[in-house]
N, C-alpha and C positions, 0 to 999 in steps of 0.2 A: 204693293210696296207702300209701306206707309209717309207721311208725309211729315218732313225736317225741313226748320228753316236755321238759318247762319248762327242766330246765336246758342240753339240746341245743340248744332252741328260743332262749334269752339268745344261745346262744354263736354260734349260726348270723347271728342279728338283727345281731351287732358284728362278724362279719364282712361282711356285708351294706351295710352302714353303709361298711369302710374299702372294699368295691368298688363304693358306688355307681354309678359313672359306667361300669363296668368290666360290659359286656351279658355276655359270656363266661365272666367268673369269676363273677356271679350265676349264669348256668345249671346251674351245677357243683356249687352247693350243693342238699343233697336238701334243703331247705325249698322250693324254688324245684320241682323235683316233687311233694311234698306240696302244695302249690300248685294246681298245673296238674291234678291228678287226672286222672280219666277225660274229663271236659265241657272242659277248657283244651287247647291245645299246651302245650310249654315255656315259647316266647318268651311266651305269656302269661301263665303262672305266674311268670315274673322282672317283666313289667310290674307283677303284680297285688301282687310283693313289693316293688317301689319306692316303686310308690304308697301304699300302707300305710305303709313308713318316713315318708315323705314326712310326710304325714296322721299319722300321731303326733307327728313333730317340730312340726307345725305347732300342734297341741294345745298343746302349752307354753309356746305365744305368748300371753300376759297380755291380755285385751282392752284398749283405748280408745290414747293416745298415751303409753304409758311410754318414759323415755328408755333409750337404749340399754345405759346401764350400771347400771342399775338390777338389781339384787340379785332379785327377781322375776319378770324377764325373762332373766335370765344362762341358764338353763339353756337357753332356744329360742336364744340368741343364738351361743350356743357350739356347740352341735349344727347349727345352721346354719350358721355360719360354716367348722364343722371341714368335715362331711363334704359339704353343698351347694356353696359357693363355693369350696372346698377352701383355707382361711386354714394356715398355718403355728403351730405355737405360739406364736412370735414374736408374731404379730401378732395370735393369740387376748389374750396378755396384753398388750400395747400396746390394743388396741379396748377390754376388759372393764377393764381398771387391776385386776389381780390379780397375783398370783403364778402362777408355775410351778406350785408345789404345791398351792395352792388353787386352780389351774385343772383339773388332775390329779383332784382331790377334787370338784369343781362338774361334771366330764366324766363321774365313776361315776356321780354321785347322777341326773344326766341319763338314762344309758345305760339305767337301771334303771328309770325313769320309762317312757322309751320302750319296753320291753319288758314292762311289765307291760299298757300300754294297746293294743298289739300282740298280746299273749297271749291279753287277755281280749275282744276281739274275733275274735282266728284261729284260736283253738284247737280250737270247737266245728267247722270245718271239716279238723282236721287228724287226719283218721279214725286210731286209733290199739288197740294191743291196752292194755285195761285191768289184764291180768296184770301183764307187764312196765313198764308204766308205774308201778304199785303198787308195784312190786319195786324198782323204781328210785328211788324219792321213798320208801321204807321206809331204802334203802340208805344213800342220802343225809341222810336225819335222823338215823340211828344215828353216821354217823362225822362230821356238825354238833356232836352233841352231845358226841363223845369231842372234837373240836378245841378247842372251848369249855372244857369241864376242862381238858386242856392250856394253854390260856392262862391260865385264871383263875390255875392255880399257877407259874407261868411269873415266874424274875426275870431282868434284863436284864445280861451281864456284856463284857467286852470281848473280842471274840473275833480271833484269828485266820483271816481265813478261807481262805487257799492251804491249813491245814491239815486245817478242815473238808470241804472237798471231797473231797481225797485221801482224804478217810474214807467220804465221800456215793459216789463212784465206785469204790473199794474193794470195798464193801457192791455194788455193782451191774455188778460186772465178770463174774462169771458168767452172770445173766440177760442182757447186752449181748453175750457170745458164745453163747452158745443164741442169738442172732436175727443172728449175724455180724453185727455193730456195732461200731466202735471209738471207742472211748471216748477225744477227746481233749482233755488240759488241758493249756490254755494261760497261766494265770494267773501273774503275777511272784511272787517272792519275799515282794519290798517293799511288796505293797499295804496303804494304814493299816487298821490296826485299824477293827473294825465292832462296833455295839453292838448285840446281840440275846440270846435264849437259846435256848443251844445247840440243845436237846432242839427245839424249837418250831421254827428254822431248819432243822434237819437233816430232819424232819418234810416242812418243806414244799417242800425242795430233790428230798428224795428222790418227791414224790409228781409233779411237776413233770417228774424226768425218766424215770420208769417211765413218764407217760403219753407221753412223746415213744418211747420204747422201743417201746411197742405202736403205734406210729404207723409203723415205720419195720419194710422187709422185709432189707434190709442197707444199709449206708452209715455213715456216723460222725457222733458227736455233737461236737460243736467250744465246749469253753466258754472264753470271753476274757473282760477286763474292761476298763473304762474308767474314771477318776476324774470325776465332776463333781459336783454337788450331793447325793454318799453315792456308794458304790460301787455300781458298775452288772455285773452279770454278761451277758454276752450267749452265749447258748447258741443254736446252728445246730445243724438237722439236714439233714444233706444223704446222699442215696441214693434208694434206691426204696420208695414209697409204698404201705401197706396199701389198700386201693382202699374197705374200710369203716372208720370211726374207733371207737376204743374210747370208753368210755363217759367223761362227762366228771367223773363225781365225787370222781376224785381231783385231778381240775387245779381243781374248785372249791374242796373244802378248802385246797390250797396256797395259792389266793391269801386266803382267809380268813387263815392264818398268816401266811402272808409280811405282809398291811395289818396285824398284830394286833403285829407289830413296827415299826411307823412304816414300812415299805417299801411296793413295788408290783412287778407281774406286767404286763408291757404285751406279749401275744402277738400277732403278725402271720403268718394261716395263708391263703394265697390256695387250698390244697388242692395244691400243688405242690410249695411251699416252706412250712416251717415255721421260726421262729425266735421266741424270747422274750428282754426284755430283764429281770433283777429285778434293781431297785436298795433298797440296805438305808443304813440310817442310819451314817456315821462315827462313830466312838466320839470325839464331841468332847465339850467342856467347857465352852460359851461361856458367860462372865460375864456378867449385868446386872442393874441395878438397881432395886427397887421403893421408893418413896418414898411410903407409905400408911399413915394411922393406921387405918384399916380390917382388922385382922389377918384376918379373913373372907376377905375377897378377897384379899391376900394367898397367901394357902394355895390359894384356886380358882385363883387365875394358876400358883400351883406345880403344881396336878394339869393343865392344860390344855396347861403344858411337857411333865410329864413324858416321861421316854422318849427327848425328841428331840432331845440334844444339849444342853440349856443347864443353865448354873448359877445358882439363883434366889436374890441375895442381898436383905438388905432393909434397910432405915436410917430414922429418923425424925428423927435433925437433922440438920443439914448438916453439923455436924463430923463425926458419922458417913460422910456420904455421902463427902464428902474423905477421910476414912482409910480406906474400903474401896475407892477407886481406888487410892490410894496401893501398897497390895496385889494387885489384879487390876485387871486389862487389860479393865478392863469395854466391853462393845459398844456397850451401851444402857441408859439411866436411864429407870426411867417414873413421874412425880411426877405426884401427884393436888394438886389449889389449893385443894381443900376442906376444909382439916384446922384443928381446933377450935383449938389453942394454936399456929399458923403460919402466915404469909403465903404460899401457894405460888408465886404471883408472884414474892415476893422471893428464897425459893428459887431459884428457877429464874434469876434475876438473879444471884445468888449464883454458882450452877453454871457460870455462861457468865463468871464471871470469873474465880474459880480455876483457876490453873495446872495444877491435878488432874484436871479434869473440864471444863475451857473444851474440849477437841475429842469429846467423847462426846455424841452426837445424845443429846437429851433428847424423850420425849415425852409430853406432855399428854395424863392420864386423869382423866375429868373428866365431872360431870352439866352442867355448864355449857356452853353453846353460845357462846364466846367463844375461836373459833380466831385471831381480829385477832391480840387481844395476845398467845396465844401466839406466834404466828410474829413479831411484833414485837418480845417478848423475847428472840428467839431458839431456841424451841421448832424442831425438824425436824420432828415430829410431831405428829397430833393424832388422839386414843382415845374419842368420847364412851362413855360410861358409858346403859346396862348393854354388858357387851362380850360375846361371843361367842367361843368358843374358835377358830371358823374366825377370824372379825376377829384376835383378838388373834396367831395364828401366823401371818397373812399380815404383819400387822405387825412384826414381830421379827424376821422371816425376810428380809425386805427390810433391814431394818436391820443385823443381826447377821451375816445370808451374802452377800447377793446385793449383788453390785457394780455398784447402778445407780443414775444422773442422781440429781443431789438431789430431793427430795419438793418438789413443786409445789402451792404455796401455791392458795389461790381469789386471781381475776382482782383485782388492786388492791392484794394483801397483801405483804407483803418477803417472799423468800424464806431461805431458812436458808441459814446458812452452814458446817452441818454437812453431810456427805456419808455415804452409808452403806458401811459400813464391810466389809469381807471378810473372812472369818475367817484 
């Protein structure tokens, strides 16, 4: 039986996952041999690896009747949805009423679930040398803990990135001919500006594609891009295939950096074909609004931004609130109705009638369970209080980027007649 340690063992499990349905490309992966051992065939070390997914995904099913979108159940709902009935992202966030990106983030925290209740059931059957496994998880904690100082001192600037690469492949055009590889970029000129730091980016670009380097006997690396919700890099390798993979703990740290900048690593490896897609954050600017006598919270709403594009302004009277539209292009206003010396109601009445801020979605944050009269006065939104950093960026993020259907009131309520807006 050959010998897997944990982080091969994650990395194999999500590939497992995108081939469930797929007898062939499970065979192919050596967990699917560590498996089967000496007492199994193959084919039943791939059944014995279904079934297992299967049985942890099912794990995460919440006992008794929770509803389907319930915030507790999302994780079993999503992981079955994705990789059992094979749902689309589309329709993961249409079912769940999420974001893209908060689907994205509610997919890891899953993945991670399911391989750890996978680990700590399978591992003691996955006979291994205790050397190299030590060696491996020593390795791995040592360059955890340098990535981790890298980001703690890490600031975030606007970067270039067609020229970053040129300097990423630059750096790596020797080691790419020791392995007869051609290195090729394809990237425009014109791509926007990205916000990251440098050092931390280059870090996890570079670790990203030395491990595809060692993955590969000759053939070329192909990197492109595409613009949609932040700049997306799509890197292909196509040629001839090392028949054993190199070790995965530099493609763990990269994506440790890459998420440590608001980005993501989304790799799809059938064993044949390798390609990775990392999309990083646009160096945007978007305005909005807080309307809180709470300077507390406040400042928590500014740390739960940070990073990802927005600009956090704040106001406490309305004449304020009008004179900083008057100046920026705000996306979104988010007025609290709890405030000692103001009507928030009237506020918000106010807002929906000035010519300033009459078409900027306004959203109610608020310990009050009283979404009527918001959406009755005209509210798009509504925030109960205490909020959660995931809450509050799914919220913003719908409003501020994503161009979609107006927010749907509960059954009976008027709907708004703001729309959310694109950047």
């Amino acid at each position: 039986m050959s010998s897997i340690n944990k982080f091969d063992f994650a990395r194999q499990i999500r590939q497992a996952l995108q081939k469930l349905h797929d007898f062939a490309s499970l065979q192919k992966l050596p967990i699917s041999s560590s498996l089967s051992g000496s007492n199994r065939t193959l084919d039943q070390g791939v059944r014995l690896l279904r079934s297992e997914i299967l049985a942890a995904i099912d794990q995460l099913n919440p006992p008794g009747n929770m509803p389907q979108r319930a915030k507790e159940r999302r994780p079993y709902a999503l992981l079955y949805g994705r990789y059992v009935q094979g749902m689309t992202t589309a329709e993961l966030v249409e079912e769940l009423a999420i974001s893209i990106r908060q689907l994205r983030r509610e997919n890891a925290r899953a993945l991670n679930a399911v391989t750890e209740l996978m680990w700590t059931k399978l591992s003691a059957q996955l006979e291994s040398d205790d050397t190299p496994s030590m060696v491996s998880t020593e390795r791995h904690d040592a360059a955890q803990t340098e990535a981790e100082q890298l980001i703690s001192q890490a600031h975030v600037d606007d970067l270039a990135l067609p020229d970053l690469i040129n300097g990423v492949l630059t750096t790596l055009a020797p080691v790419a001919d020791g392995h007869n590889i051609v290195l090729v970029n394809r990237l425009p000129d014109d791509l926007p500006l990205i916000r990251a730091n440098r050092v931390v980016l280059r870090q996890g670009l570079m670790g990203l594609l030395s491990y595809v380097l060692q993955r590969l006997k000759t053939g070329q690396i192909i990197i492109e891009s595409m613009i949609g919700q932040g700049v997306t890099l799509r890197v292909n390798a196509l040629g001839k295939y090392e028949s054993s993979e190199p070790g995965s703990v530099g493609l763990d740290i990269s994506q440790r950096l890459i998420s440590s900048l608001g980005g993501r690593i989304e790799i799809d490896d059938d064993g044949e074909h390798w390609q990775a897609g990392i999309t990083l954050p646009i160096a945007e600017d978007l305005p909005l609004l807080i309307m809180d006598d709470n300077a507390g919270l406040i400042e928590l709403f500014r740390r739960y931004l940070a990073g990802r594009g927005y600009r956090v302004l704040e106001a406490h009277v309305i004449s304020e609130a009008i004179e900083t539209a008057r100046k920026a292009d705000l996306k979104l206003i988010i007025l609290d109705v709890m405030m000692p010396e103001q009507d928030g109601w009237e506020i918000l009445q106010r807002l929906k009638e000035a010519p300033e801020t009459k078409s900027v979605p306004v959203m109610i944050c608020s310990v009050l369970n009283e979404p009527e009269i918001a959406y009755t006065l005209g509210a798009s939104d509504y925030l109960p209080k205490p909020v959660t950093q995931d809450d509050l960026l799914a919220k913003v993020e719908r409003w501020c980027r994503a161009p979609l259907s107006p927010s749907v009131p509960p059954k009976g309520l008027p709907a708004s007649t703001s729309k959310p807006r694109s950047a």
